[in-house]
VOZAMAR-614938 format. One record per residue (C-alpha): x, y, z; residue number from 1. Coordinates in Angstrom, 2 decimals, padded with zeros to 5 digits. Layout:
// residues N
+---------+---------+---------+-----+
|       x |       y |       z |   k |
+---------+---------+---------+-----+
|       X |       Y |       Z | NUM |
...
+---------+---------+---------+-----+
// end
This chain:
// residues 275
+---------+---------+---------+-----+
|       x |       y |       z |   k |
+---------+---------+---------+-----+
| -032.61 |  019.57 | -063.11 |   1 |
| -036.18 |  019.30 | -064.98 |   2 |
| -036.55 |  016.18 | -062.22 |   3 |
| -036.09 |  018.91 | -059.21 |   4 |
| -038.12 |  021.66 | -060.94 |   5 |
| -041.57 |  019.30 | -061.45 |   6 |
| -040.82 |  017.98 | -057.10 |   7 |
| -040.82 |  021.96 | -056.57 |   8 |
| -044.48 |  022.38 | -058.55 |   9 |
| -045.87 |  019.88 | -056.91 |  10 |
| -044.23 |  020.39 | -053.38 |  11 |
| -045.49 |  024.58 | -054.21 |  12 |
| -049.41 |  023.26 | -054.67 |  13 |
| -049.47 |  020.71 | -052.27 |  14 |
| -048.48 |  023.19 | -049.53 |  15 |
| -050.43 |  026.11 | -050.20 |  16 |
| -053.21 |  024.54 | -051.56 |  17 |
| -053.38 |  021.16 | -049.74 |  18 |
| -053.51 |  019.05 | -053.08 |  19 |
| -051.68 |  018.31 | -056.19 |  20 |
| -052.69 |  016.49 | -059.36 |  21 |
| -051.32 |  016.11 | -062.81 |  22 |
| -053.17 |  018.89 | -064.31 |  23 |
| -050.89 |  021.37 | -063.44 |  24 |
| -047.78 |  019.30 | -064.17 |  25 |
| -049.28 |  019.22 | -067.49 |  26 |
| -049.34 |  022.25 | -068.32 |  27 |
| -046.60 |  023.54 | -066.68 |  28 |
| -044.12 |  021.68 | -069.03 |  29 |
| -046.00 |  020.20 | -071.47 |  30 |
| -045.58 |  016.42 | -070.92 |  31 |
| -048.12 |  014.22 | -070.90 |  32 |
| -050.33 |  013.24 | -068.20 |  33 |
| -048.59 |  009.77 | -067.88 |  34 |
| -045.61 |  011.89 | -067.33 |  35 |
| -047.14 |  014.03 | -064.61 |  36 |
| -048.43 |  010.36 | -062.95 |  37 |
| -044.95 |  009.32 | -062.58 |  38 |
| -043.16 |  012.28 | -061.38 |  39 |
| -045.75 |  011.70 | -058.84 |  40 |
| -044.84 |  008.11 | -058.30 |  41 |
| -041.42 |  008.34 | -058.12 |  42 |
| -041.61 |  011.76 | -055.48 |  43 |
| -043.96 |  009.41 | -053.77 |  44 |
| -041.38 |  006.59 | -053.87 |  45 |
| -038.63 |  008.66 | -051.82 |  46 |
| -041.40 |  010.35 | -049.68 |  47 |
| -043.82 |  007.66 | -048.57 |  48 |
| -046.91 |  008.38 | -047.07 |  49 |
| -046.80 |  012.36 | -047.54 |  50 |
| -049.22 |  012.38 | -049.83 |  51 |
| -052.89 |  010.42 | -050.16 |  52 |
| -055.27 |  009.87 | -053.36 |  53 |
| -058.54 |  011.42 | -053.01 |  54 |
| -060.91 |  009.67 | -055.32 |  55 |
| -063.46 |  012.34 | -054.98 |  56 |
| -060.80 |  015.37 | -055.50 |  57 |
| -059.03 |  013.61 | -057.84 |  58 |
| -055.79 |  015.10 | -056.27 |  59 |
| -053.58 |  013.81 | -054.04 |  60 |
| -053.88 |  015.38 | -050.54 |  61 |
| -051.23 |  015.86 | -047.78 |  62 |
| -051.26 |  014.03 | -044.59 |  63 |
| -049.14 |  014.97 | -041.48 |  64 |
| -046.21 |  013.46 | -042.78 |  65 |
| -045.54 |  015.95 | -045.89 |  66 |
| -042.44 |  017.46 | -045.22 |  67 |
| -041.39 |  019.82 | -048.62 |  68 |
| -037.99 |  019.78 | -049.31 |  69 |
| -037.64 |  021.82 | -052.72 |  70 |
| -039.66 |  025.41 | -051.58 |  71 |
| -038.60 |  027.51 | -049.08 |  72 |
| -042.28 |  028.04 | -047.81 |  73 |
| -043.01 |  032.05 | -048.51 |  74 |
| -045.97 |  033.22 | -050.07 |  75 |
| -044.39 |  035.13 | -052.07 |  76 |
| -042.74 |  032.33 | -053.98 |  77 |
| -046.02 |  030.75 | -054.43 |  78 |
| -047.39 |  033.88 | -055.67 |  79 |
| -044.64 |  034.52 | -057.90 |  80 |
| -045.05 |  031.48 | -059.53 |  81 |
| -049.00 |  032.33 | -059.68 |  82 |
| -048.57 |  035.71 | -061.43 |  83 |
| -045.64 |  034.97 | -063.88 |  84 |
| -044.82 |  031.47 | -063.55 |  85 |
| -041.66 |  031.89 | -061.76 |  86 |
| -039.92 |  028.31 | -061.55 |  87 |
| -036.40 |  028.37 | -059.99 |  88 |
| -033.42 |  027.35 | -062.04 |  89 |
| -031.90 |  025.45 | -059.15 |  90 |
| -028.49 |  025.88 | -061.37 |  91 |
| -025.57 |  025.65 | -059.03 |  92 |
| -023.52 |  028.84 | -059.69 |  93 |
| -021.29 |  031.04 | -057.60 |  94 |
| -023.38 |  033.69 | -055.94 |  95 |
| -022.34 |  037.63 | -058.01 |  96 |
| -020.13 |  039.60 | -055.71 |  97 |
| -020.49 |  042.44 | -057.77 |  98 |
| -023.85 |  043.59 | -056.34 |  99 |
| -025.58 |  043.58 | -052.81 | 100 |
| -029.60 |  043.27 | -052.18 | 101 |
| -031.00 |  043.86 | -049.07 | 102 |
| -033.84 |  041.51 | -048.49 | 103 |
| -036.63 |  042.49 | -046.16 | 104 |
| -037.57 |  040.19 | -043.49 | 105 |
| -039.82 |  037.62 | -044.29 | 106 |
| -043.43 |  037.48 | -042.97 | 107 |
| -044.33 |  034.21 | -042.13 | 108 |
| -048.09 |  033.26 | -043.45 | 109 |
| -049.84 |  029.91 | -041.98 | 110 |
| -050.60 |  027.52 | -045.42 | 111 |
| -053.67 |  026.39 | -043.45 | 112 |
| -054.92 |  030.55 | -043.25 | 113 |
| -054.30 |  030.27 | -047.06 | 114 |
| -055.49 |  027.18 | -048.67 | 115 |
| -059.23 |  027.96 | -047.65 | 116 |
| -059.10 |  031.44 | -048.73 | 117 |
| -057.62 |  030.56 | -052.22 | 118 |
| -060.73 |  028.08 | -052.72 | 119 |
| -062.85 |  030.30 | -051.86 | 120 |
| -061.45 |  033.25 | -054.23 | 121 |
| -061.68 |  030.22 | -056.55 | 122 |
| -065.18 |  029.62 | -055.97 | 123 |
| -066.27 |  033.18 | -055.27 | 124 |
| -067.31 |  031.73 | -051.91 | 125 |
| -066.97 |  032.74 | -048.20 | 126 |
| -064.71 |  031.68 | -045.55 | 127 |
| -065.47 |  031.72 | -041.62 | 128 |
| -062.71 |  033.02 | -039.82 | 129 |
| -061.55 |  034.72 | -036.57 | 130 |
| -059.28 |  037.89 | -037.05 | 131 |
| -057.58 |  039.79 | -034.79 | 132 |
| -057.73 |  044.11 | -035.48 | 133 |
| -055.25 |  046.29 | -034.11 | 134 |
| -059.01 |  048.27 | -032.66 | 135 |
| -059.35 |  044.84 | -030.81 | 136 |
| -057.92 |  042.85 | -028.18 | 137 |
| -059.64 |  039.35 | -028.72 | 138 |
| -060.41 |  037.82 | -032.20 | 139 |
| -063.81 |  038.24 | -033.73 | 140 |
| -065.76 |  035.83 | -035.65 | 141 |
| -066.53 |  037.31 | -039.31 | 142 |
| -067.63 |  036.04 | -042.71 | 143 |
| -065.35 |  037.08 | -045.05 | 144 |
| -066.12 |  036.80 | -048.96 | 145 |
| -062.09 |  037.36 | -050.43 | 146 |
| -061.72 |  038.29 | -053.75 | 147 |
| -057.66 |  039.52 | -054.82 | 148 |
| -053.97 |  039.23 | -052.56 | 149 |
| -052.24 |  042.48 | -051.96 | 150 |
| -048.48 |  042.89 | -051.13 | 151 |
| -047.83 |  046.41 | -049.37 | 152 |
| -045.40 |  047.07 | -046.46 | 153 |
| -043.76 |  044.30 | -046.88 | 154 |
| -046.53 |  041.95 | -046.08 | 155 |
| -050.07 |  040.51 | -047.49 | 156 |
| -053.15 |  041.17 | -047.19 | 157 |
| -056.76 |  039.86 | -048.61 | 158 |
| -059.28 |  042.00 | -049.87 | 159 |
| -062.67 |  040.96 | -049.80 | 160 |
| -065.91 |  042.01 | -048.39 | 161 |
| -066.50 |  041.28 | -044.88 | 162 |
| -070.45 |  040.80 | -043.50 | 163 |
| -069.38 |  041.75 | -040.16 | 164 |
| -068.63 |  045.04 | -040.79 | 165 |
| -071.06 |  045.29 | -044.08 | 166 |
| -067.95 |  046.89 | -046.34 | 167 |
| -064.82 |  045.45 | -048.83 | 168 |
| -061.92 |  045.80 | -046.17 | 169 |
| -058.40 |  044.46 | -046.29 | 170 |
| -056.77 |  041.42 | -043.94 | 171 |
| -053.78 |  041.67 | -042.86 | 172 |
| -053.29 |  037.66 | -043.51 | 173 |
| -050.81 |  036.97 | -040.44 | 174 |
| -053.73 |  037.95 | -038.30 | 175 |
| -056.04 |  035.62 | -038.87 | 176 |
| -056.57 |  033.14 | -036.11 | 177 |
| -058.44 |  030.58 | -037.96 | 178 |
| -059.93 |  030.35 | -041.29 | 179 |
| -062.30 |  027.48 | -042.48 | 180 |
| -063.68 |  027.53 | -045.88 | 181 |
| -067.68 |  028.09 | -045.85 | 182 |
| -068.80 |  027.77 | -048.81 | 183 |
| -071.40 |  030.56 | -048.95 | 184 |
| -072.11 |  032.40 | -052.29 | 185 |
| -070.66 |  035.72 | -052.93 | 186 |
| -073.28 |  038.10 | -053.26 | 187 |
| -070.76 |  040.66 | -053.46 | 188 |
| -067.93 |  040.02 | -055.23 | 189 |
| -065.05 |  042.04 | -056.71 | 190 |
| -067.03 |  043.69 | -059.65 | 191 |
| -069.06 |  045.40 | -056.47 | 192 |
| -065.60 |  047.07 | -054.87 | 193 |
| -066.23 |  050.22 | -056.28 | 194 |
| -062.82 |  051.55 | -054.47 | 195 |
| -061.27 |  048.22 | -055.98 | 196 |
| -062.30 |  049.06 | -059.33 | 197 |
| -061.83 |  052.82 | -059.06 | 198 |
| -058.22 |  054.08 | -060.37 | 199 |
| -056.98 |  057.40 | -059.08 | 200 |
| -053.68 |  059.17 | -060.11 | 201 |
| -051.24 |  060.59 | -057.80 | 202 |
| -049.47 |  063.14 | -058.74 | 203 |
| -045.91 |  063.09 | -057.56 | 204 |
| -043.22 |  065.85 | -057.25 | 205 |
| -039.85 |  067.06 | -055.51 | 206 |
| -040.63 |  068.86 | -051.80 | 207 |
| -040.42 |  072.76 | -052.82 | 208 |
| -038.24 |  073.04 | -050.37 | 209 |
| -035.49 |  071.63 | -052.19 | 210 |
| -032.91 |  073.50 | -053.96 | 211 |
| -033.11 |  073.66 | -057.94 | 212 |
| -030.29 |  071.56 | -058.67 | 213 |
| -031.82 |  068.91 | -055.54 | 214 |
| -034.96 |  068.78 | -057.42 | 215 |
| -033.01 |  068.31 | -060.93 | 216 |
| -031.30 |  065.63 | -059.55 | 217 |
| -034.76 |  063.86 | -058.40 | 218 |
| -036.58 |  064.64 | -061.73 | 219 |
| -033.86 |  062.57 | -063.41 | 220 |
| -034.01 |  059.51 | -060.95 | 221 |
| -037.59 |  059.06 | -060.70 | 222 |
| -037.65 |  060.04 | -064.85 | 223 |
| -040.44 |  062.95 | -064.12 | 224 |
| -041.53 |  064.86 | -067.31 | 225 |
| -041.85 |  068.41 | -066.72 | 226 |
| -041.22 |  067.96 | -063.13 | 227 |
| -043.99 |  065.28 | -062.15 | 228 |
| -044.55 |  061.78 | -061.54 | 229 |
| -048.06 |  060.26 | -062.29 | 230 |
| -048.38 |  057.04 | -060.51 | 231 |
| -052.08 |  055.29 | -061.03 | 232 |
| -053.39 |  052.77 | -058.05 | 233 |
| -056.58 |  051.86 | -057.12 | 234 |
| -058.73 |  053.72 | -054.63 | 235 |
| -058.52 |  051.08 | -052.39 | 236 |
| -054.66 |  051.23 | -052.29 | 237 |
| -053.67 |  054.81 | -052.33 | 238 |
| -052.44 |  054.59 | -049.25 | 239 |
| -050.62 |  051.67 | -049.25 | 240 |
| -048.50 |  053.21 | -052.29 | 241 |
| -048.15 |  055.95 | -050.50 | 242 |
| -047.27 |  054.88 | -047.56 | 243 |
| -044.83 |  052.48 | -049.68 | 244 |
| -043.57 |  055.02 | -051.40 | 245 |
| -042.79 |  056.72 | -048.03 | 246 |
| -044.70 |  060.16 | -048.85 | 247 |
| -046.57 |  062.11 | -045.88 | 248 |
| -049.44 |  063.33 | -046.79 | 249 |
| -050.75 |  064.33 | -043.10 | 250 |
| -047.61 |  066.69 | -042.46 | 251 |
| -044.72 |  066.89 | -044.11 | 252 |
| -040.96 |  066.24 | -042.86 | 253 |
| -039.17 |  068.44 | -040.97 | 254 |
| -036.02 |  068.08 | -043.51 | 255 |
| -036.98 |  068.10 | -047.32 | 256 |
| -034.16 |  065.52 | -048.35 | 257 |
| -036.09 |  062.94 | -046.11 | 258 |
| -039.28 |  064.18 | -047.56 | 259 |
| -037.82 |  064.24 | -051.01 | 260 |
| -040.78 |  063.61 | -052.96 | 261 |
| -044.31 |  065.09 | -052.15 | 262 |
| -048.34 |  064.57 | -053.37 | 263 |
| -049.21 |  067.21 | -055.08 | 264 |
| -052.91 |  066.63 | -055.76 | 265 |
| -053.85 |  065.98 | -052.23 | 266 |
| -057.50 |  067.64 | -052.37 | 267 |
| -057.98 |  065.14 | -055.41 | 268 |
| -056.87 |  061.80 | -053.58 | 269 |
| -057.93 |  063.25 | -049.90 | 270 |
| -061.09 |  060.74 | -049.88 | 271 |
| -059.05 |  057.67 | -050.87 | 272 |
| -056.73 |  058.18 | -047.52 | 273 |
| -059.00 |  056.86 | -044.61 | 274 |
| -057.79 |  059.97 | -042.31 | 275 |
+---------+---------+---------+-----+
// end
């Protein structure tokens, strides 16, 4: 099991980030590093010729050949492991019938739109890429200087500040055509995103057009104190939670139990909205 779980690290980095080594092996379950050297070996004895030593890098890099068989190739998984350190058990064990979770669909995210925007986060560099707007019909060629990942809607997005349009914007990452690492210094970089670094609070309650006992029954499931809901987010993403948590602010619903919950300090978060 431990075998299966150190292939799935090193499958995980060489993907999204084109190259593996034994640093992260090392760390990951504290062996040593000629531990990390032969899990490497011995993946690279059943997979031949998927992976290449880079003297320069120091890492191994993957050639046409790599073909992961331990991830299942979302970004999320990746950036699961990334923010908590999520490693699967791979225990075999009959699936609960107990309980039922809808998954959303997946959104499928091109490794090679990734890998040169995550060394370029890393080096608080630029990458030179086309991207394709929904205000556009063809691509355009931008400079884009990425600084965090953001998960709304079911789908990512990079933040970052883009010299085309001379402001921090967010990428939709599907929509990138290409994306080639640059390697031009950030002169703006995420301590500049004033909207980034700006936290707002929304200020959540039950539609007033619900009945007393509809709104008690709200109050209790979202745990409200004295009939409100104060949810912080960043400028920049106000609407994204909003729009997550599936709130109107430009009119409201016709029928207050699909409404349900409404913003009650609009004038306050008004400038955050982009209408």
């Amino acid at each position: 099991m431990e075998l299966t779980q150190r292939y799935w690290m090193l499958e995980l980095l060489a993907y999204w980030e084109g190259k593996v080594n034994t640093k992260p092996l090392i760390k990951a379950f504290d062996i040593s590093r000629q531990s990390a050297s032969a899990i490497i070996n011995k993946y690279l004895a059943s997979n031949e010729n998927t992976l290449v030593y880079d003297v320069t890098q120091k890492a191994y890099l993957i050639t046409e050949a790599f073909n992961p068989k331990f991830i299942n190739k979302t970004v999320d998984e990746y950036f699961d492991w990334q923010q908590v350190g999520k490693i699967p058990s791979f225990q075999s064990r009959e699936p609960s019938t107990s309980q039922i979770r809808i998954q959303p669909l997946p959104r499928y995210v091109d490794p090679s739109v990734m890998r040169p925007l995550l060394k370029a986060m890393k080096c608080k560099t630029a990458v030179d890429c086309e991207y394709l707007s929904v205000t556009n019909n063809e691509p355009l060629g931008r400079l884009v200087y990425p600084h965090s990942f953001v998960k709304a809607a079911n789908r990512w997005h990079v933040r970052g500040f883009c010299a085309l349009r001379d402001n921090y914007l967010d990428f939709v990452l599907s929509r990138f055509r290409s994306v080639e690492y640059d390697g031009d210094e950030a002169s703006y970089t995420e301590k500049e995103d004033v909207k980034w670094n700006t936290f707002v609070d929304l200020i959540l309650a039950p539609d007033p057009r619900l009945s007393d006992i509809q709104k008690q029954a709200l109050e209790k499931d979202f745990n409200m104190k004295e009939g409100r809901l104060i949810v912080k987010a960043r400028g920049a993403l106000v609407k994204y939670t909003l729009d997550d948590l599936q709130i109107k602010t430009k009119m409201l619903e016709a029928d207050p139990q699909a409404q349900q919950l409404v913003c009650v300090n609009y004038r306050d978060i008004k400038q955050w909205l982009y209408e």
